[in-house]
C-alpha positions in Angstrom: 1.4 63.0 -13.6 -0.3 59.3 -13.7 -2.8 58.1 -10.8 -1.9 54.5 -9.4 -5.2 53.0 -8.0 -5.0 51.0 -4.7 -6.8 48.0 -4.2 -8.3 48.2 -0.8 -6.5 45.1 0.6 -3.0 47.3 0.4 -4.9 50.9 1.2 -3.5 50.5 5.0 0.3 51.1 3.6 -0.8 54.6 1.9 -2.4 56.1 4.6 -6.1 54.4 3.0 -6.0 56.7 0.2 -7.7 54.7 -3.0 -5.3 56.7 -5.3 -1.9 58.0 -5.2 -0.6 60.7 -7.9 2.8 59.8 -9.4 5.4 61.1 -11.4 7.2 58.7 -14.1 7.5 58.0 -17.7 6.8 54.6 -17.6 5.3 52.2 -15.8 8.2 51.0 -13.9 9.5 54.6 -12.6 5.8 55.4 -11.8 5.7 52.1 -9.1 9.4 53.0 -8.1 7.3 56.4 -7.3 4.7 55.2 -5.5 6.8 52.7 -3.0 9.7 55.9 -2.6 6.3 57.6 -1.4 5.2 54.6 0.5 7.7 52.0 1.5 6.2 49.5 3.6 3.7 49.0 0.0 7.0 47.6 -1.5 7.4 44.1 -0.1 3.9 43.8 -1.0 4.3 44.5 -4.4 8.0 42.9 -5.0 10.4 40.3 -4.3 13.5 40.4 -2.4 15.4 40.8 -5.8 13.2 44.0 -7.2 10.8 42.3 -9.3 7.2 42.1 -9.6 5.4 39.8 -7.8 3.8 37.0 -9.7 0.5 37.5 -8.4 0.6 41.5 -8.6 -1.4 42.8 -11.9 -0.5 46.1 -13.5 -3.0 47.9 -15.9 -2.7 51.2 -17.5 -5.9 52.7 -18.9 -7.7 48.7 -18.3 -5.3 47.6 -20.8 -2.7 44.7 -18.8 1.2 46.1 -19.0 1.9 42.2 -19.4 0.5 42.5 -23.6 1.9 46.1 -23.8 5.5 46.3 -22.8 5.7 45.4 -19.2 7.2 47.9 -16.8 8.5 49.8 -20.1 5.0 50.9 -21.1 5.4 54.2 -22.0 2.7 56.6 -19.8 0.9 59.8 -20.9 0.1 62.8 -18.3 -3.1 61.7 -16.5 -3.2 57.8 -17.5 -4.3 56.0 -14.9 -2.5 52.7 -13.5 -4.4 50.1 -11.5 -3.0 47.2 -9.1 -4.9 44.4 -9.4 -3.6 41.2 -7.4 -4.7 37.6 -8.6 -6.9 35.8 -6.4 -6.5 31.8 -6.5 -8.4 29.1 -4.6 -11.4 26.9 -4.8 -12.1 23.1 -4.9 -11.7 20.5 -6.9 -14.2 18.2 -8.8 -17.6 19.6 -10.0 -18.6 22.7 -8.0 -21.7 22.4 -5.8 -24.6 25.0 -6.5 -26.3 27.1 -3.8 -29.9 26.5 -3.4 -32.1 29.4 -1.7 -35.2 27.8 -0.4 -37.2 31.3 -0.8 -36.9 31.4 -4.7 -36.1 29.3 -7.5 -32.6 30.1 -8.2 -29.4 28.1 -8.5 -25.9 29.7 -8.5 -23.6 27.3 -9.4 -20.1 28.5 -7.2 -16.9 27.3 -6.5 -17.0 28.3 -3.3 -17.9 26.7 0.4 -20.0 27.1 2.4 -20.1 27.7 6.1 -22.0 25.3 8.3 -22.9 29.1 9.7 -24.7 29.9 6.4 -27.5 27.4 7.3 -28.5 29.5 10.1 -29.3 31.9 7.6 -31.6 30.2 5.3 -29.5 28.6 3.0 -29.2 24.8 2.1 -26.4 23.2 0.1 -27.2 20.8 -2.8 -24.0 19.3 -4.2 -23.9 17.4 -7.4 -21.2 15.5 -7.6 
């Protein structure tokens, strides 16, 4: 039996468990496992036509399936599979870098910030 962990975004279509046991050989027959146990998780993991979503990440043991053999990889009793799904986003040009007025640090980030944040303490320095 293999363990498939959950990432917490998809937690609500297992009952919020962060790890489901599975049976299954490989890869593949362990996920057809997991959505036979929990099928609302499936359109969330695959297309209309069965496959895996682009942006869904399979690992087995932290080693990606997509360098071993895909949904072929071969599992041994008590490997453990994780679902990682790709995040995207950010801005383009040169990212801006947080400035905390309280100490002498500068993250530089890709990310924005809200107009909200200044309430908080924080300023943003871009360099553009």
């Amino acid at each position: 039996m293999s363990k498939i962990h959950i990432p917490t975004p998809l937690r609500q279509y297992v009952g919020k468990q962060s790890s489901v046991d599975v049976q299954g050989s490989t890869v593949g027959e362990a996920m057809n496992s997991l959505v036979a146990q929990h099928p609302d998780l499936k359109k969330h993991l695959y297309t209309e036509d069965g496959k895996l979503r682009a942006f869904v990440n399979l690992y087995v043991n932290d080693e990606d399936i997509r360098y071993m053999q895909k949904e072929a990889t071969v599992l041994q009793d008590g490997d453990n599979i994780s679902i990682v799904p790709s995040i995207a986003g950010g801005a383009m040009g040169t990212p801006p870098s947080i400035v905390i007025p309280s100490a002498a640090l500068v993250i530089p980030t890709s990310l924005v910030i809200p107009s909200e944040a200044r309430d908080l303490g924080f300023c943003l320095k871009t360099q553009w």
